[in-house]
C-alpha positions in Angstrom: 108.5 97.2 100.9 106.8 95.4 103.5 103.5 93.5 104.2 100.5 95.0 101.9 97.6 96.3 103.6 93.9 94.8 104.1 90.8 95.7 103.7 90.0 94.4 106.9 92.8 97.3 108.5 91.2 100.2 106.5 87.6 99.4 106.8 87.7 101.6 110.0 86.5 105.5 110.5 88.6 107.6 108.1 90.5 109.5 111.1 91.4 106.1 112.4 92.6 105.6 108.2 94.0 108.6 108.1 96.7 107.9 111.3 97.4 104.5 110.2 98.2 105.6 106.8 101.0 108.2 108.0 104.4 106.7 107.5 102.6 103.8 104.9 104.3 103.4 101.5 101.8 103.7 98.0 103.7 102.2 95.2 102.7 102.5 91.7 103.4 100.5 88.4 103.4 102.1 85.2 104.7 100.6 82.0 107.5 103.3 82.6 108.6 102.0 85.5 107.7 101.7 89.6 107.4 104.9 92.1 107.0 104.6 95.5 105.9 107.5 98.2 106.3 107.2 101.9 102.7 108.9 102.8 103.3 112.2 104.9 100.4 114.3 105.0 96.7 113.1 104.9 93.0 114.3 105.6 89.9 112.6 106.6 86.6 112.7 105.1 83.3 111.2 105.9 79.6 111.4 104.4 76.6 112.6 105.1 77.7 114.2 108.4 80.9 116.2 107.4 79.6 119.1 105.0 83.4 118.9 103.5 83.5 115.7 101.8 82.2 114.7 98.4 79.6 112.1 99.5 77.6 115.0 101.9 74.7 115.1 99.3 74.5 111.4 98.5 76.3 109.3 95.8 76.9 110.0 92.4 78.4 108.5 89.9 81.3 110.9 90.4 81.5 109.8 94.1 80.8 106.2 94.2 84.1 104.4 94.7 83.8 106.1 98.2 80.3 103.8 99.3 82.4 101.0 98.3 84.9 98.5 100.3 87.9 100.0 101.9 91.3 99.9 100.6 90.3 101.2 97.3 91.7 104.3 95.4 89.2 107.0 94.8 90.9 109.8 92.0 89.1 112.5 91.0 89.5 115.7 88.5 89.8 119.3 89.8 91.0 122.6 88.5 90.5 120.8 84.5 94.1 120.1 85.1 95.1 117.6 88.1 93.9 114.7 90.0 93.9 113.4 93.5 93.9 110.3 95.3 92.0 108.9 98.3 91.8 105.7 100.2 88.6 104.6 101.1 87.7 103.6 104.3 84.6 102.2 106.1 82.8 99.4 105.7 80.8 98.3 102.5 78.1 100.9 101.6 79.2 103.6 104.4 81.3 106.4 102.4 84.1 107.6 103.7 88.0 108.3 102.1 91.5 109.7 103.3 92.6 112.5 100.8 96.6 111.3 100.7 98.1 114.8 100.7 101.6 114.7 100.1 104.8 112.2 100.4 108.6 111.4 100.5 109.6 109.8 97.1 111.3 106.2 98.1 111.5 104.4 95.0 111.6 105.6 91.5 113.1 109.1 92.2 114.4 109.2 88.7 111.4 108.7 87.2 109.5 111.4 89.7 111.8 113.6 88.6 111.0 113.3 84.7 107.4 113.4 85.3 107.7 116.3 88.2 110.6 118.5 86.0 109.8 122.0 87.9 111.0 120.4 91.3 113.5 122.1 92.6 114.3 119.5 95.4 113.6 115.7 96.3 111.2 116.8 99.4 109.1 119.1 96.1 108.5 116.1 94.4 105.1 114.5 96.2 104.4 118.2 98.1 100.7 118.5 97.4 97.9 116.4 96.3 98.2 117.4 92.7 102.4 116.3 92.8 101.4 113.6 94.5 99.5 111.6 91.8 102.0 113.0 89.1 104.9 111.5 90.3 102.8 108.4 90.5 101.3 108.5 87.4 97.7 108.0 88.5 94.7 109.6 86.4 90.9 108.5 86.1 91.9 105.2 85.0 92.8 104.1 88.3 89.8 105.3 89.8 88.5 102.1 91.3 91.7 100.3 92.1 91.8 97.7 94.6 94.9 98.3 96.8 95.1 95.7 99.1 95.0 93.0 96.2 98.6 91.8 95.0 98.3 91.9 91.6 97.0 95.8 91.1 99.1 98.6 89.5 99.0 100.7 93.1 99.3 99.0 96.2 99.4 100.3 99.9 101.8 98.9 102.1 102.6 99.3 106.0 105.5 101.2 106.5 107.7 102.4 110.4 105.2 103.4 112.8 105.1 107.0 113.4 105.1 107.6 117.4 102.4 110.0 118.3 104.3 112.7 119.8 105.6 113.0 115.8 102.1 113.3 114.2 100.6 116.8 114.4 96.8 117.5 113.7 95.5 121.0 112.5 92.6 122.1 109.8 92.2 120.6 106.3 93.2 122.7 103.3 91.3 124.5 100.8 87.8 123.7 101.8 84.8 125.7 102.0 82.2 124.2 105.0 83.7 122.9 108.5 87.2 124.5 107.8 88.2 124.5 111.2 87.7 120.6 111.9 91.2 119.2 112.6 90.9 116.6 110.7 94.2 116.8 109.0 97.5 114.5 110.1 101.1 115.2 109.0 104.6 113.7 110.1 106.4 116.6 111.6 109.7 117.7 110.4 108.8 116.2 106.6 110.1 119.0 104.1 107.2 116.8 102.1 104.4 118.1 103.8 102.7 121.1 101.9 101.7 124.3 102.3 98.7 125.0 104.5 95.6 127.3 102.6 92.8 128.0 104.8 89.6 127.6 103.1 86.4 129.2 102.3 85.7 129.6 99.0 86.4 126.7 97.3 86.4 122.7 98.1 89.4 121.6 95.3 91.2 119.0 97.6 88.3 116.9 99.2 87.6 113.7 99.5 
């Protein structure tokens, strides 16, 4: 799988985070067994200066895992149905996350299959924030997780750099304030990589 991530690599602005994540592998282990998605798609968030994210009006108890160190996994509720994950970036006290967007199932695809039935393909499986943390398995319970250490249930680890002229950068999805900030990074030619909404009414996918 590789060598694990640091905190030290992650505590950096989140659209530093966000290109550093692309191509990186998050593995999760449940008591059913281990997935692992290659991270294609992602989307940065700060705080107090980017209307968009979470931790614009200050922290809340809702919020907080994204004032605290990098490296760690911030999943929240939306829709009263599905969650999504973030890494946190920054340093100690500073919000900010990466909203992990979609990804290629590496490891596990048997299990992402039982727990994602309706896919129609592999590439289906991880296609959206929502898919994403299915596959995985991740709920509220794992809000909180520290992924750099070696002995937590999800765990981020450095995958094949992706070259530049491979990475493409356009709006992030679904939001309601500073829609048109590019702020978004996916690996070009991944079937993975999900659907683009513009936003403007609603703010279900930030971090």
């Amino acid at each position: 799988m590789g060598r694990q991530l640091t905190e030290r690599e992650l505590a950096v602005e989140p659209v530093d985070a966000a290109r550093l994540l692309l191509g990186c592998v998050m593995e999760s282990t449940t008591p059913e067994g281990v997935v692992a998605v290659r991270i294609v798609e992602v989307e940065a968030y700060r705080g107090a200066d980017d209307p968009a994210s979470h931790c614009y009006r200050g922290k809340t108890p809702r919020n907080e895992v994204m004032f605290g160190p990098a490296g760690h996994l911030y999943v929240y509720f939306v829709y009263g149905m599905h969650f999504c994950a973030n890494v946190t970036s920054l340093t100690d006290g500073e919000p900010g996350a990466v909203l992990v967007r979609a990804g290629e199932v590496v490891e596990g695809s048997d299990l992402a299959h039982i727990r994602r039935p309706s896919a129609r393909s592999h590439a289906e499986l991880a296609k959206g924030p929502a898919r994403l943390t299915g596959v995985l398995g991740l709920d509220r319970t794992h809000n909180g997780v520290d992924l750099t250490s070696d002995t937590a249930s999800v765990r981020l680890f450095a995958g094949d750099p992706v070259p530049d002229d491979e990475v493409v950068t356009g709006p992030r999805v679904g939001i309601s304030l500073a829609i048109e900030v590019p702020w978004r990074f996916w690996i070009s030619g991944s079937q993975a990589v999900s659907t683009y909404r513009r936003g403007g009414k609603h703010t279900p996918d930030a971090g």
